[in-house]
C-alpha positions in Angstrom: 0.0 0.0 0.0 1.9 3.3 -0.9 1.7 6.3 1.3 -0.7 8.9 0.1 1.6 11.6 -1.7 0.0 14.4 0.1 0.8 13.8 3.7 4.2 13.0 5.8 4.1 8.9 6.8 6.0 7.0 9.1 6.6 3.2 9.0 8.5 1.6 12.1 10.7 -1.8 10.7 11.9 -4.1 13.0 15.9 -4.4 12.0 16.6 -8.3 10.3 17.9 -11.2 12.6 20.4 -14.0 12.1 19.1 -16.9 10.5 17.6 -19.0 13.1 16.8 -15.8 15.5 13.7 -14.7 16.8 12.3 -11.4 15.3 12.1 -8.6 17.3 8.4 -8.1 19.3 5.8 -6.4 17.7 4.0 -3.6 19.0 0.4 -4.7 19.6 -1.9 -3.4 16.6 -5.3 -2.0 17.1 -8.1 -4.3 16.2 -10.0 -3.2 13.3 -13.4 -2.1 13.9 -15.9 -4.6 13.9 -18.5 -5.1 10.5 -21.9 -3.5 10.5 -24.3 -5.9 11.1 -27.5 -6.4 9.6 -31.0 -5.0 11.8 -34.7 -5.8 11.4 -36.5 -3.6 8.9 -40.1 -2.8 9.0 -41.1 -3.5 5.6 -42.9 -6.5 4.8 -43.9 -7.6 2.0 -46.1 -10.8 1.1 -45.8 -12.7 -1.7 -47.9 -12.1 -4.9 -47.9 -15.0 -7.4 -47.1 -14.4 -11.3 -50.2 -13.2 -12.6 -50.5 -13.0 -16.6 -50.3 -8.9 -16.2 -46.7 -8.7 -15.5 -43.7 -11.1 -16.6 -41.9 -10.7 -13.1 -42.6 -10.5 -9.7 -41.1 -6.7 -9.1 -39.1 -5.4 -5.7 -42.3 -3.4 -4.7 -40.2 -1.7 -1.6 -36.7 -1.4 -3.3 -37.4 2.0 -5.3 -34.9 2.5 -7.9 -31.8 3.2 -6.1 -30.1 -0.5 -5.8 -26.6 1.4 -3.8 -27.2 0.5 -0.1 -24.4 0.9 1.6 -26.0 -0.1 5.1 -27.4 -3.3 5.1 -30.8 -4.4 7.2 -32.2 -7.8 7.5 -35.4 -8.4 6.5 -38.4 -10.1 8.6 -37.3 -13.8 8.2 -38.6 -16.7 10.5 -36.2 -17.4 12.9 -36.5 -21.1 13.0 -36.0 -21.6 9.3 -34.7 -18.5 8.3 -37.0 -18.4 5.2 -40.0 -16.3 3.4 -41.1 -18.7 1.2 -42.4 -16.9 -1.9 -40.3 -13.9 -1.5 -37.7 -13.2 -3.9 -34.9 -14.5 -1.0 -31.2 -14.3 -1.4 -28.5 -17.0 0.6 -25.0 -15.2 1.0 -22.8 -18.0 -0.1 -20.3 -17.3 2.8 -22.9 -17.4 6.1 -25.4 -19.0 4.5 -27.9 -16.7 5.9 -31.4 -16.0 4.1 -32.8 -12.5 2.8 -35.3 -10.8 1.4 -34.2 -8.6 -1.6 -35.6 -5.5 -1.0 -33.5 -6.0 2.3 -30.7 -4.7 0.4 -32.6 -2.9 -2.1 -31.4 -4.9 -5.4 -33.2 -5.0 -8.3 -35.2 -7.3 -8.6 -37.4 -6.9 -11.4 -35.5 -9.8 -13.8 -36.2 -12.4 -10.6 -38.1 -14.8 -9.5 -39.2 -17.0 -5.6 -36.8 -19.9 -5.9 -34.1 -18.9 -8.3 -30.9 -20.7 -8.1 -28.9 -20.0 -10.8 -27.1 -16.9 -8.6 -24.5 -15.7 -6.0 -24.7 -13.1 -3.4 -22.8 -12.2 -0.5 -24.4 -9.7 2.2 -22.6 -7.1 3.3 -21.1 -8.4 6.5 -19.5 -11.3 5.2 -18.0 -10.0 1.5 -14.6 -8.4 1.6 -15.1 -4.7 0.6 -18.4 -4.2 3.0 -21.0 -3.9 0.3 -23.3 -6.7 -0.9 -22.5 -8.7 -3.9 -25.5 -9.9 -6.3 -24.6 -11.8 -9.3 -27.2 -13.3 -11.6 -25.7 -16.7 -13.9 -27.3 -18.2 -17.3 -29.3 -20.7 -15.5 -29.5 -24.6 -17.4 -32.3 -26.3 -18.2 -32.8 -28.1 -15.0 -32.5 -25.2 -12.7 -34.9 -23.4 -14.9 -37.5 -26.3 -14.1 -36.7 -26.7 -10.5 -37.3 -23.0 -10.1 -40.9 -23.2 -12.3 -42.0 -26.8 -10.8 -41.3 -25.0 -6.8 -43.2 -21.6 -8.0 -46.3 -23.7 -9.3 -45.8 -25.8 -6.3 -46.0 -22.9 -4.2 -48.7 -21.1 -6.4 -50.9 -23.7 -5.7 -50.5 -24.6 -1.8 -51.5 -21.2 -1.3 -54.6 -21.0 -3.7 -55.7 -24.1 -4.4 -58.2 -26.0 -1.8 -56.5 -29.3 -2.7 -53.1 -28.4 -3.3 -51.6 -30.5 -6.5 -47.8 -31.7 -6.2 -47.6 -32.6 -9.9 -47.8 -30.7 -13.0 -48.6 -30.8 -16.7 -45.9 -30.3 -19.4 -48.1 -28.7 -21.9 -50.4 -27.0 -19.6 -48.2 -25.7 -16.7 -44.6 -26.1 -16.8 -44.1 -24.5 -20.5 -46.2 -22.2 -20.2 -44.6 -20.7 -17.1 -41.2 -21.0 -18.2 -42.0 -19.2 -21.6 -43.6 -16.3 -19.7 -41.1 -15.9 -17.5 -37.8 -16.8 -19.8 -36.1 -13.5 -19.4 -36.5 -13.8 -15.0 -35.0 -17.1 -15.1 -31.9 -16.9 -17.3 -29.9 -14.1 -18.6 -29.3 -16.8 -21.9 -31.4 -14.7 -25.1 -34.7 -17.0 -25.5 -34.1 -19.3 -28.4 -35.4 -18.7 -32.1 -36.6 -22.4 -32.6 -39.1 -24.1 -30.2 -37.2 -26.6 -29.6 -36.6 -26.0 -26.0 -39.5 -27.9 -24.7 -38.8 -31.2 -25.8 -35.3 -30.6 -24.4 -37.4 -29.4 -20.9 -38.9 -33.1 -20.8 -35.4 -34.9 -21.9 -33.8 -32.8 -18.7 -36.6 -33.7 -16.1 -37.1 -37.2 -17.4 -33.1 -37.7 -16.7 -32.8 -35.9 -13.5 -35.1 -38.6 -11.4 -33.3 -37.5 -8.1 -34.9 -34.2 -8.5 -37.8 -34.4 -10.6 -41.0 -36.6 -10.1 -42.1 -37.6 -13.6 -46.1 -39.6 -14.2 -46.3 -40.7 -17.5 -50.2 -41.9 -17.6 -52.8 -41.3 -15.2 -53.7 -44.1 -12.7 -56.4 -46.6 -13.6 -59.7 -45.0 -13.0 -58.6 -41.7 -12.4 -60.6 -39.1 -14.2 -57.6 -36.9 -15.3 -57.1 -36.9 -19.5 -54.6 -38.4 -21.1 -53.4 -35.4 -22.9 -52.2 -33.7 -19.0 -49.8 -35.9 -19.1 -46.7 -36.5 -18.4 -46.5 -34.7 -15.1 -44.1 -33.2 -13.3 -43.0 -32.7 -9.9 -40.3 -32.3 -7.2 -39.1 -35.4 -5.0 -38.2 -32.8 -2.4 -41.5 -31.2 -1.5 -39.6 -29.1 1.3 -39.1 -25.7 -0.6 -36.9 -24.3 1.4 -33.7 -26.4 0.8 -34.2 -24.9 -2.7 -30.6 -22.7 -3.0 -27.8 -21.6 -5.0 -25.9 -25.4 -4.3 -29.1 -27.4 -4.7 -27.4 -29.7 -7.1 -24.7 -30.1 -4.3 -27.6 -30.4 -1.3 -29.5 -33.5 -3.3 -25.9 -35.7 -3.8 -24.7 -35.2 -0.3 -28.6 -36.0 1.3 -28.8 -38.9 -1.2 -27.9 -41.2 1.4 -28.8 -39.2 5.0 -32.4 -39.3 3.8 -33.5 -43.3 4.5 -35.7 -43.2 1.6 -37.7 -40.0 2.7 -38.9 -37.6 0.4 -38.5 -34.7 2.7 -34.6 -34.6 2.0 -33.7 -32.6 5.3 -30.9 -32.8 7.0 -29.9 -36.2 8.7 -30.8 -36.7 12.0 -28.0 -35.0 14.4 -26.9 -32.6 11.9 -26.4 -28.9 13.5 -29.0 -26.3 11.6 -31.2 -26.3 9.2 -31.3 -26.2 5.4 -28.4 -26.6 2.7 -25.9 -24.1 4.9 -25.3 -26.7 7.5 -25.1 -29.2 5.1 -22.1 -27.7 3.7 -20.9 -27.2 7.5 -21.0 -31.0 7.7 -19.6 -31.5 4.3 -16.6 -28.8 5.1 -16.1 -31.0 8.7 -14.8 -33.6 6.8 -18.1 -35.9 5.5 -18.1 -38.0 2.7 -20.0 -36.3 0.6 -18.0 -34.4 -2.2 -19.8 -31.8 -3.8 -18.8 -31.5 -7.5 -16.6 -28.4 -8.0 -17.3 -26.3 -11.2 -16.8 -23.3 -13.6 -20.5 -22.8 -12.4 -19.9 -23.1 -8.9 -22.4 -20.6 -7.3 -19.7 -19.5 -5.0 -18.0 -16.5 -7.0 -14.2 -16.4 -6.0 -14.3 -13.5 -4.3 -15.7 -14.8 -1.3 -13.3 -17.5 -1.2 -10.4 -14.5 -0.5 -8.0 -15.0 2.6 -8.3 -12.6 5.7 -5.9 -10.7 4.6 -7.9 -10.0 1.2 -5.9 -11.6 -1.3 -5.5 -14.4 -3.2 -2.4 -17.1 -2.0 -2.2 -18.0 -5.7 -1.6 -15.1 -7.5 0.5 -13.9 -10.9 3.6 -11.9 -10.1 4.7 -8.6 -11.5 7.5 -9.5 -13.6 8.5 -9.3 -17.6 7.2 -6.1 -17.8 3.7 -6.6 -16.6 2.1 -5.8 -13.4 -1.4 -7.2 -11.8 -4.0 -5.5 -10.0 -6.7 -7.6 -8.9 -10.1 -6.8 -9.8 -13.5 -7.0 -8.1 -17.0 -6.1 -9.5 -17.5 -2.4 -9.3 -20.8 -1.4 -7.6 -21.0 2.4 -9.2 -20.9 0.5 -12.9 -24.1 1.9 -14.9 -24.8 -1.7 -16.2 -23.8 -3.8 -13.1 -25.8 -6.7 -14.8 -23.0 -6.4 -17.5 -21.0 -8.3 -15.2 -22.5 -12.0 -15.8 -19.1 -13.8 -16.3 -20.9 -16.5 -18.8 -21.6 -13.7 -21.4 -18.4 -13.0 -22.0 -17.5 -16.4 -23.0 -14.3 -15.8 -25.7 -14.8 -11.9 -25.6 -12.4 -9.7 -24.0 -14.6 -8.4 -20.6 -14.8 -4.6 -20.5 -12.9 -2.7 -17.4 -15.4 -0.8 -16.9 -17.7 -3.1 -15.3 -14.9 -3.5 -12.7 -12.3 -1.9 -10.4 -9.4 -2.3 -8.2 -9.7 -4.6 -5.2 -8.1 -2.6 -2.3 -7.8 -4.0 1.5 -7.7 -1.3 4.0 -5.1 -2.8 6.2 -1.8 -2.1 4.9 0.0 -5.4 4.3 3.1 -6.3 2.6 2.3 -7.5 -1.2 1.9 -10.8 -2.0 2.4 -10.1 -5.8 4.8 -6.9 -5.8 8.0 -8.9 -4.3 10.5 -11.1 -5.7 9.0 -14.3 -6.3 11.8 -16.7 -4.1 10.9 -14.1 -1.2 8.2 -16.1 1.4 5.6 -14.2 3.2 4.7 -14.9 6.4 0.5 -15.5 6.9 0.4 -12.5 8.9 1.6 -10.4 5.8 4.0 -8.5 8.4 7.0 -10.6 8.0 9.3 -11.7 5.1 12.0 -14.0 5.0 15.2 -14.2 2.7 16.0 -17.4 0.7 19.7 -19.0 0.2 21.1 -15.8 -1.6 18.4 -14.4 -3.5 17.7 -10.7 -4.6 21.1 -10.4 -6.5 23.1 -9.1 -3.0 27.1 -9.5 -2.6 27.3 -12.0 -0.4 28.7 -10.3 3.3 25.1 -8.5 3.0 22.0 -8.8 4.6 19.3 -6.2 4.3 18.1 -2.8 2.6 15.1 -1.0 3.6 13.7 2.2 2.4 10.9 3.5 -0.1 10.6 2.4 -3.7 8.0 3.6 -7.1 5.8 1.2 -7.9 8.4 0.7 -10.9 11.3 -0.1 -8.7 13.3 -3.1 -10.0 11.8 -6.6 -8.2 15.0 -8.4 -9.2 17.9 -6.1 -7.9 18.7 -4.5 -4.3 16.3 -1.6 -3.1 18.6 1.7 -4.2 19.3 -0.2 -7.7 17.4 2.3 -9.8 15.8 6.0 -9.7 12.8 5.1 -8.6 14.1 3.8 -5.0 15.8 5.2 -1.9 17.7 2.4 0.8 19.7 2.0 4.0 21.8 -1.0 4.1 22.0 -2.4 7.2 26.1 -2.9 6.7 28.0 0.2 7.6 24.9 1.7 7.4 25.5 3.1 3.5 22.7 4.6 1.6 22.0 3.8 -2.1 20.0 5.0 -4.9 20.9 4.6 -8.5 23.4 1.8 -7.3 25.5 4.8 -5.7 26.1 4.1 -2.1 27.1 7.2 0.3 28.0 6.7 3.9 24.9 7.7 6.1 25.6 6.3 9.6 26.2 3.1 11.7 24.6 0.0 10.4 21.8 -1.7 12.4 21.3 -5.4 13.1 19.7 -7.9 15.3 17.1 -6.1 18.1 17.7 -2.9 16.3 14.4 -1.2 15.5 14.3 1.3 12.6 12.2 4.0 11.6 11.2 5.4 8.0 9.9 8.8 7.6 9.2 10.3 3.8 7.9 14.0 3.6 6.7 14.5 0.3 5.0 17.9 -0.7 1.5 18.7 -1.5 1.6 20.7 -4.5 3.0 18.4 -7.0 1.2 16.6 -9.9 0.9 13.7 -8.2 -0.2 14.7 -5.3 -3.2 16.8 -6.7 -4.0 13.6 -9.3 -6.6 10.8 -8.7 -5.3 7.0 -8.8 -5.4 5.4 -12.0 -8.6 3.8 -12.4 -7.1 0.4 -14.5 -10.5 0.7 -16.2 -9.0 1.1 -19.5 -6.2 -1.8 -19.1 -7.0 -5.6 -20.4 -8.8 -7.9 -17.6 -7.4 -11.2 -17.3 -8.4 -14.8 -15.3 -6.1 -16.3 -13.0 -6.9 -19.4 -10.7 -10.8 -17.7 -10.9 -9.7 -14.0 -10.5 -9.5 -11.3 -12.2 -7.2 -8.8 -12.8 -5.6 -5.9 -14.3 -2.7 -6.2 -16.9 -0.6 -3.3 -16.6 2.6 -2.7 -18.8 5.4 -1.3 -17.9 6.7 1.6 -19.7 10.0 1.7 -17.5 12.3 3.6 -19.9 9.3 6.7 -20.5 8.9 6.6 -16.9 12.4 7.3 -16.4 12.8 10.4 -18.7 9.4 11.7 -16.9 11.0 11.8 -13.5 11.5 15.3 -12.0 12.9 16.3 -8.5 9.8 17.5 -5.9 11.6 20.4 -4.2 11.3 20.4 -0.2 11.0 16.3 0.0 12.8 14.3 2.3 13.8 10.9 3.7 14.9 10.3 7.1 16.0 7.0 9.0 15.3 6.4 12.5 17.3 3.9 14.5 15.5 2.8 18.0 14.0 6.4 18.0 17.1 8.5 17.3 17.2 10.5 13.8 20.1 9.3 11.7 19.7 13.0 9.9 18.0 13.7 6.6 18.8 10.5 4.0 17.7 12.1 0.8 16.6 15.6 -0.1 14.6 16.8 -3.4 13.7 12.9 -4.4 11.7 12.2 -7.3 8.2 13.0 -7.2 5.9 10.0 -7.2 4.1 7.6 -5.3 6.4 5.7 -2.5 6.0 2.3 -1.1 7.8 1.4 2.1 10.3 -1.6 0.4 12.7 -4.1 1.3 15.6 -6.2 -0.4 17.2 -8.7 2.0 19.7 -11.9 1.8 20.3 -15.6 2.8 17.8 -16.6 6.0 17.7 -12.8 6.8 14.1 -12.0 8.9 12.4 -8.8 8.4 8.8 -7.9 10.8 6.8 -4.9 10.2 5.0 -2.5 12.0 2.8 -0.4 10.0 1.4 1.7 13.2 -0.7 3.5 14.5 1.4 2.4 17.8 5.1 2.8 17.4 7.6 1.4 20.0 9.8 4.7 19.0 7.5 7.0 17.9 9.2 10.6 16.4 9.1 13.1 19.0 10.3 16.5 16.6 8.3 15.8 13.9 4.8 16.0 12.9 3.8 12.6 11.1 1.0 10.2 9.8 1.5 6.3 10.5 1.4 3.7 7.4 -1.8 2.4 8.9 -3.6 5.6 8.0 -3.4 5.4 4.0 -5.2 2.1 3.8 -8.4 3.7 4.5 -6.9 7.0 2.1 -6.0 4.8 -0.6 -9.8 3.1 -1.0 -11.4 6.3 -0.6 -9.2 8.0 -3.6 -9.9 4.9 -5.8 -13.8 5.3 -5.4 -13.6 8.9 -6.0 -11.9 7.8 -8.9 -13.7 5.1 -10.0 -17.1 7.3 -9.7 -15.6 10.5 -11.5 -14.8 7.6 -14.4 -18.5 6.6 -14.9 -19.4 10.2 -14.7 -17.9 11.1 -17.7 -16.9 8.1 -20.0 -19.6 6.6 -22.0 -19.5 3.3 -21.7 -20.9 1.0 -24.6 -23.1 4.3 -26.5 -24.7 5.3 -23.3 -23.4 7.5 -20.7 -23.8 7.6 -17.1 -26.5 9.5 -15.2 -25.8 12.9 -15.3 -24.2 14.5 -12.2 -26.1 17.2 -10.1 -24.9 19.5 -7.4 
């Protein structure tokens, strides 16, 4: 995370230890504060069946705006967690139930008992907003979802509620009325589709009923038939991983056509099954490209990805998340863009407010710890002489991965021998070196009338998205040789070193103006821990300064701004966004 290029920062380092030594303690950091959590709303809403006036079941309480940035829960029942009927959402992480208009998404292209989706409330997804994501449902989800509407329909209408239903007379009919609400595929030009509706529920006996003739002396006609239903009348284990739900109850169920839960199982409904299943059960749930679990869920508490590309050969890698402020946010079904480049715009930088050390933006023999705060050195690595151990200081995004921190212009280092500073592979005596139980202190002053420092982040919005192990990202090139010849001194900047709390003098004066990242370069089984603040164990007592810790926050606040000014005014795909009023 780089220090915001308008403000004074301070980073305490913890100086590197032999290999086999202990690193030095680190100060305790502040917890970070907790996630909002989701509260009782007073709007209720009942269920109103498809009626032949309107092809969708609308969000009645949901208004236009779909940006809600404070999530409430809706009025669920507490011992199922359900509203069947309501258009209901699971968040694929807690496995919690909610109405829509909870959250205020759009629902006007959904339907009661939709599977073919992933969502993620707002407590449980990374960046603290909710996540809705409508998929190209298949054939079978689309009758699963029609087969539990009509079953629904008619428990609460009809006197004698039916559990099977007529191809001809119910089940087509419904699905072609409400094609466009159950699957964001185009409707196809041949009618062909319903003879393929029969094929998928005639193969798919361990979720679909099927009654080819009626029973002898039954009064029903011949032509109703064959009818439909679902084995599992109990509608409310109907979710995203209901594929998953029926192969893993295959067996727990004894032969019942409820399909609960097995006797003993903790909860209710498919989100303790996959408790169970995640405990170590036999069941294996099949693992797909249409796994209703979108990736980003699936990110590390530290917010991101353990497998990862590197920035190397001239490339860097931002990782991408869906961007909420996008005009067309439904743009962002992945299975549209099947062989077709997917357009920035529907996405944007993924930022973690914590300031870590990168995962992707080191040398790729360098190990991170799991904490993020510590890195190790590996048999020689990073190109050092060999009676060397570490470099720290501040580096340009551009700053060479595979050479020591100092190598090139865009980086500023103390080495921790003789205590030498580099930059441009000069070294200058500075002061005494540091070494184990020495902790160090790096201060960067950088003025607040420079270009950069009155300029918005780049928005990667116009760079090419790529897929890696199920994420996306940003594929930046690097134009190091322009960026060089663009480089200009920022009058009144500075760099100064602290060694445990006392001012080693100013380092460098009139750097180059850009944006700095606190970096390291170390050697052989040389250990490195870092403190990124607020509480420092020397804190600078003549200076006025800002802690690391403090741009996380800075940093995802300029991106939105950014991000938002972007839609404002770039037209995206012959439309522009709505117009901005003061």
């Amino acid at each position: 995370m780089a220090a915001a290029p308008t403000a004074a920062a301070a980073a305490g380092i913890a100086a590197p230890a032999a290999e086999g030594a202990e690193p030095a303690p680190e100060p305790p950091a502040p917890e970070p504060p907790a996630p909002p959590e989701p509260g009782a709303t007073d709007a209720e809403t009942g269920y109103d069946p498809p009626a032949p006036a309107r092809r969708c079941r609308p969000n009645e309480a949901a208004g236009d705006n779909s940006e809600v940035l404070d999530a409430q829960a809706g009025s669920v029942d507490e011992e199922n967690g359900r509203q069947l009927g309501e258009i209901e959402l699971q968040c694929g992480i807690c496995t919690k139930w909610f109405t829509a208009d909870t959250f205020g998404i759009d629902t006007t292209s959904c339907l009661p008992f939709m599977t073919n989706y992933s969502f993620h409330c707002n407590v449980c997804h990374h960046s603290g907003n909710t996540y809705f994501l409508r998929k190209q449902a298949n054939l079978k989800e689309m009758c699963l979802s029609a087969l539990a509407n009509l079953t629904w329909q008619s428990r609460t209408q009809d006197e004698h509620p039916k559990t099977m239903f007529s191809k001809d007379k119910d089940i087509i009919p419904f699905i072609d009325k409400y094609w466009e609400c159950m699957t964001t595929r185009q409707r196809p030009g041949k009618m062909t589709w319903p003879n393929n509706i029969v094929k998928t529920m005639c193969k798919e006996r361990d979720v679909f009923l099927v009654k080819e003739h009626p029973d002898p002396g039954s009064k029903d006609p011949e032509e109703d038939y064959p009818k439909f239903g679902l084995l599992d009348q109990d509608l409310a284990n109907i979710g995203p991983a209901y594929d998953n739900q029926k192969q893993n109850n295959a067996v727990s169920t004894s032969g019942s056509l409820n399909g609960g839960i097995a006797a003993g199982g903790s909860g209710k409904g498919r989100g303790a099954k996959r408790k169970q299943q995640d405990g170590g059960t036999t069941g294996t749930a099949k693992k797909t490209r249409s796994d209703p679990l979108f990736s980003a869920q699936r990110l590390p508490p530290h917010g991101y990805p353990l497998e990862h590309p590197f920035n190397k050969d001239g490339y860097r890698y931002i990782l991408a998340e869906p961007d909420p402020h996008a005009p067309d946010p439904e743009k962002l079904e992945l299975d549209c863009w099947a062989g077709k480049p997917i357009p920035g715009d529907l996405y944007r930088a993924c930022l973690y407010e914590r300031v870590l050390l990168a995962l992707h933006d080191r040398g790729t023999k360098l190990p991170t710890l799991c904490r993020v705060l510590t890195v190790i050195g590996e048999k020689g690595y990073s190109m050092m002489p060999p009676d060397t151990a570490a470099r720290l200081g501040w580096s340009q995004p551009l700053g060479n991965l595979q050479a020591p921190l100092g190598y090139d212009k865009f980086s500023y280092s103390w080495r921790s021998k003789k205590g030498t500073k580099f930059h441009q592979s000069i070294g200058k005596h500075y002061s005494s070196g540091y070494g184990q139980g020495d902790v160090l202190g790096f201060y960067i002053s950088l003025p607040e009338d420079t270009e950069t420092a009155k300029s918005l982040p780049d928005t990667y919005k116009d760079k090419a998205l790529i897929k890696f192990k199920s994420y996306l990202y940003f594929e930046e090139k690097d134009f190091v040789d322009k960026a060089e010849k663009s480089l200009k001194q920022a009058p009144g900047s500075q760099i100064i070193f602290f060694k445990n709390g006392a001012s080693q003098g100013v380092a460098f004066k009139d750097i180059f103006e850009g944006v700095y990242f606190p970096a390291i370069s170390l050697y052989k089984g040389c250990t490195v821990s870092i403190n990124f603040g607020p509480y420092f164990k020397y804190p600078p007592r003549d200076i006025t300064y800002r802690p690391m810790s403090d741009m996380g926050w800075g940093a995802v606040v300029e991106h939105t701004l950014a991000d938002v000014l972007y839609h404002v005014e770039t037209e995206v795909d012959g439309r522009r966004s709505p117009p901005w009023e003061p």
